[in-house]
TORPA-4810 file (N, C-alpha, C, O; in nm, 3 decimals):
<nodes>
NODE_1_9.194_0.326_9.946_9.142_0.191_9.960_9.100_0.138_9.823_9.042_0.218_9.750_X
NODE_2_9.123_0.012_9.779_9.092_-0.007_9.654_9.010_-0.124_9.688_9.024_-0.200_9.783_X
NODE_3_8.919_-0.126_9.591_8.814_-0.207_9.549_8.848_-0.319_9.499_8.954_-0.324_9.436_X
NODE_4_8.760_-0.445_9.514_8.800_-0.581_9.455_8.836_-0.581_9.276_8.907_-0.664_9.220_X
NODE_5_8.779_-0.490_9.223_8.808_-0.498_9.056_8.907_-0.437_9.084_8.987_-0.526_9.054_X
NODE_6_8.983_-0.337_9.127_9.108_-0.299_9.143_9.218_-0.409_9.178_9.319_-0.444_9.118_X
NODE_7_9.175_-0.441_9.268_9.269_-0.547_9.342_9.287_-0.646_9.229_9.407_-0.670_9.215_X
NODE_8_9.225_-0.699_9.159_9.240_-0.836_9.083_9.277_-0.762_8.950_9.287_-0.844_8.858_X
NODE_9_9.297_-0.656_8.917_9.373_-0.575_8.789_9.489_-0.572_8.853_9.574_-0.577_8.764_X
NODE_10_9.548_-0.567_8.971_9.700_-0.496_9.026_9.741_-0.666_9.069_9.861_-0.690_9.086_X
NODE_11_9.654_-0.766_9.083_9.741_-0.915_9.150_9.744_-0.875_9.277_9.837_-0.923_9.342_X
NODE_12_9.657_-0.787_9.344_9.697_-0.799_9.489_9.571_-0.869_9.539_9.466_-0.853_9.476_X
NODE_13_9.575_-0.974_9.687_9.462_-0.965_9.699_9.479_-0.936_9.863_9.569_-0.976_9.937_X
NODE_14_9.364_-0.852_9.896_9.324_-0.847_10.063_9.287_-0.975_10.138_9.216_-1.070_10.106_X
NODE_15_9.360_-0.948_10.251_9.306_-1.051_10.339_9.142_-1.016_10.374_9.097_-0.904_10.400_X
NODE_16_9.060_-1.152_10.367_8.937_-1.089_10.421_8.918_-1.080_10.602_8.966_-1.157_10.684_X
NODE_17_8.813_-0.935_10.632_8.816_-0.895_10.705_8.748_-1.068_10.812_8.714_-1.177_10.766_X
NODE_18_8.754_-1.016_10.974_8.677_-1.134_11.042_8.520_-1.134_11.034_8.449_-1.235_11.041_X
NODE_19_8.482_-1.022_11.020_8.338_-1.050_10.980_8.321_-1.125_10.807_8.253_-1.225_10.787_X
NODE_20_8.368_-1.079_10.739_8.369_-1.170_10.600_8.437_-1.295_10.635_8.398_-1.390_10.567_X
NODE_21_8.529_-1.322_10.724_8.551_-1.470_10.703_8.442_-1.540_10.838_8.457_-1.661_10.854_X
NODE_22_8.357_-1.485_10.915_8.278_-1.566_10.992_8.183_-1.578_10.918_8.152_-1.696_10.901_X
NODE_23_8.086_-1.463_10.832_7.984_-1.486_10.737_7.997_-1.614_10.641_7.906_-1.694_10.619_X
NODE_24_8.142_-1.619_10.582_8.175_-1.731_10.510_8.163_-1.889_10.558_8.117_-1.979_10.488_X
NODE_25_8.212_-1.902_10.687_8.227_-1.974_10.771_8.038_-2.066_10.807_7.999_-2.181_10.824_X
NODE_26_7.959_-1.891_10.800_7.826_-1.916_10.840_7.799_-2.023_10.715_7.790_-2.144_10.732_X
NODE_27_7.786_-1.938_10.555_7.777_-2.045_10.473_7.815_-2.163_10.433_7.752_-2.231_10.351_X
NODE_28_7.932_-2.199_10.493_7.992_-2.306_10.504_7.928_-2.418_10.596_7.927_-2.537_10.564_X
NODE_29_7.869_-2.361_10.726_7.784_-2.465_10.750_7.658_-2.422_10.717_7.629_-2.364_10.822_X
NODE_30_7.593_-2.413_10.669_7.461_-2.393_10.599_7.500_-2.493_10.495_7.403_-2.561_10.462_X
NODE_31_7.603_-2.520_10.437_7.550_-2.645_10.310_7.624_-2.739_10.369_7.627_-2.849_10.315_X
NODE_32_7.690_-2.718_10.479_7.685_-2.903_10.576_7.595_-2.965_10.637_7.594_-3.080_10.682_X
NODE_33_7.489_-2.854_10.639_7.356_-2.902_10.728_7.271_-3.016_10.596_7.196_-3.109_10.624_X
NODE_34_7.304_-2.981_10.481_7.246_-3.027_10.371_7.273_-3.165_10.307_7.356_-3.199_10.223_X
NODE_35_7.167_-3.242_10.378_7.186_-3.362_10.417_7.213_-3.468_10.226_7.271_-3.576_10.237_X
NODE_36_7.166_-3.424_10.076_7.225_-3.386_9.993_7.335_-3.369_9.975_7.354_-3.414_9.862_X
NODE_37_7.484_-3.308_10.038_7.535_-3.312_9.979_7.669_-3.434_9.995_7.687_-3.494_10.101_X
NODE_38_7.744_-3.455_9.888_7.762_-3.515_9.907_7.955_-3.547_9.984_8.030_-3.454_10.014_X
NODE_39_7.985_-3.686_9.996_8.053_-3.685_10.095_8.187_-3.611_10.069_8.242_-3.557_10.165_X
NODE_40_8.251_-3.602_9.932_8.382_-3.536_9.920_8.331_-3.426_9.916_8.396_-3.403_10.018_X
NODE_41_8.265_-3.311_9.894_8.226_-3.175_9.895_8.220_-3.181_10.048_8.306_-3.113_10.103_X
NODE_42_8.126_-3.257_10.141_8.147_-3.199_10.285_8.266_-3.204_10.320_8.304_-3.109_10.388_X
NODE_43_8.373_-3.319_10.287_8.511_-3.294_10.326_8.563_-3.206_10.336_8.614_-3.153_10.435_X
NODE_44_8.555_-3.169_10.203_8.651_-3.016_10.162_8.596_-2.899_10.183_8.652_-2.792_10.160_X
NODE_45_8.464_-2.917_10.235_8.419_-2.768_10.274_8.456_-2.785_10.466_8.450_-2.684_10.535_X
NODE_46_8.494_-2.925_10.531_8.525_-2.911_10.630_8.659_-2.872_10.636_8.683_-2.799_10.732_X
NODE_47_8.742_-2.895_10.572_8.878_-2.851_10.581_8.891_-2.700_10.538_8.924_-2.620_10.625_X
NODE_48_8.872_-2.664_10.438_8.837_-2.532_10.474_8.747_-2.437_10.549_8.757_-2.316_10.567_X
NODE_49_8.661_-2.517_10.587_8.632_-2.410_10.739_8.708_-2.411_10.845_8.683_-2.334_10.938_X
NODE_50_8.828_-2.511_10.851_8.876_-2.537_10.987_9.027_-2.430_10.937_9.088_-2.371_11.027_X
NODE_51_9.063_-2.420_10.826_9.197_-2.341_10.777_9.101_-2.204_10.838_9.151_-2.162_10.943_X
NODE_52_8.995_-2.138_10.802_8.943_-2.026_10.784_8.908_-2.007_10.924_8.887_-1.893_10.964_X
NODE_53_8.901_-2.114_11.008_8.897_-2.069_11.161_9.004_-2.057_11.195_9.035_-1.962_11.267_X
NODE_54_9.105_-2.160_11.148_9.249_-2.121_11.256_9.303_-1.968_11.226_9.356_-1.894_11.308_X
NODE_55_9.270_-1.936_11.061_9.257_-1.745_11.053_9.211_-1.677_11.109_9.257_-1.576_11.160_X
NODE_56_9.120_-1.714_11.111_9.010_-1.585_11.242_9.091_-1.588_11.384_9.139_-1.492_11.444_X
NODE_57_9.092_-1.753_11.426_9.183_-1.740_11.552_9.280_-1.665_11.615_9.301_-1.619_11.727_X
NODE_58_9.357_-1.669_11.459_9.521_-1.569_11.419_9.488_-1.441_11.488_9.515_-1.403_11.601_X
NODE_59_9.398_-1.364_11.357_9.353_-1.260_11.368_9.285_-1.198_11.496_9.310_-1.081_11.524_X
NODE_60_9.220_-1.255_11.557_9.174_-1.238_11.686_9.310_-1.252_11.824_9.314_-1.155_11.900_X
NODE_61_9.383_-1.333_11.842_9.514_-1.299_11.896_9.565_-1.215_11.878_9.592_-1.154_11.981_X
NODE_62_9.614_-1.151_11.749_9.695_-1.059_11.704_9.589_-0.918_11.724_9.678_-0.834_11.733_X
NODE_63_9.503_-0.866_11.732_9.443_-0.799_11.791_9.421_-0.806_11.983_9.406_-0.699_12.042_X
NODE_64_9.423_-0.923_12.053_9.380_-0.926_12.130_9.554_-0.826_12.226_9.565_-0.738_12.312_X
NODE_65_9.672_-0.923_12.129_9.790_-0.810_12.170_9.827_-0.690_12.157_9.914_-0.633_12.222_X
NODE_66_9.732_-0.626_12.035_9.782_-0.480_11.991_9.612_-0.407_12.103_9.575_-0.295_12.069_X
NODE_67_9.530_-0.480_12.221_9.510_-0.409_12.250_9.566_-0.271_12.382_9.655_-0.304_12.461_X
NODE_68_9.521_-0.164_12.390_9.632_-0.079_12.470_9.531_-0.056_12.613_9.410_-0.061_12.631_X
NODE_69_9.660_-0.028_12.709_9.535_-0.017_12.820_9.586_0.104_12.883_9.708_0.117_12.888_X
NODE_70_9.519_0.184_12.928_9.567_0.374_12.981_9.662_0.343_13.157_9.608_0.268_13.238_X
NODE_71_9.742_0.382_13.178_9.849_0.326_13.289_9.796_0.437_13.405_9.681_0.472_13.380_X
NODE_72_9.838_0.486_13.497_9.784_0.546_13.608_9.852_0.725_13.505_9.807_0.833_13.469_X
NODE_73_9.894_0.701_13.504_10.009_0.831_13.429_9.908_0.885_13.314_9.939_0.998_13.278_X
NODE_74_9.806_0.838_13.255_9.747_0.871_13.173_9.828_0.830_13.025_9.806_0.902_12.927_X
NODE_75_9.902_0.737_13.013_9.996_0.664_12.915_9.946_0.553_12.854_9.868_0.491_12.925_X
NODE_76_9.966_0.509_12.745_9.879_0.400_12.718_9.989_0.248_12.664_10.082_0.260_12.584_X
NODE_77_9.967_0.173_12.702_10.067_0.031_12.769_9.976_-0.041_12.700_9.854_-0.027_12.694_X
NODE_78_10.086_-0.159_12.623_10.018_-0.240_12.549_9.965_-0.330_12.661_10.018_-0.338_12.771_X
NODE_79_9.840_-0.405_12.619_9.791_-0.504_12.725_9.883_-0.654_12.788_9.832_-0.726_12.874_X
</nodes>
């Protein structure tokens, strides 16, 4: 497993996990609540929270299919 200073020496980067992109998501509205800021920054922090949800969305489907369920046979069958 390599580490973020690794990763950005090799040009690769990881997708972030769904808990790092909901935490992100959290801060994202935490400075929309912030009646300060101003109107093109809330824009663009709304459009990227809505790209960073339709990811999580992804990600959460694509798990919800790789889950497996045990068949009477004791076999395990995708859901």
């Amino acid at each position: 497993m390599q580490d973020a200073t690794t990763q950005q020496q090799t040009g690769q980067e990881s997708e972030p996990t769904l808990e790092e992109s909901f935490a992100r998501l959290e801060e994202m509205l935490e400075k929309l609540e912030d009646r300060e800021l101003p109107l093109e920054e809330s824009f663009r922090l709304y459009q990227q929270g809505m790209e960073l949800l339709a990811y999580c969305n992804e990600k959460i489907d694509t798990v919800e299919k790789k889950i497996l369920v045990m068949n009477g046979d004791g076999e395990l069958d995708e859901f």
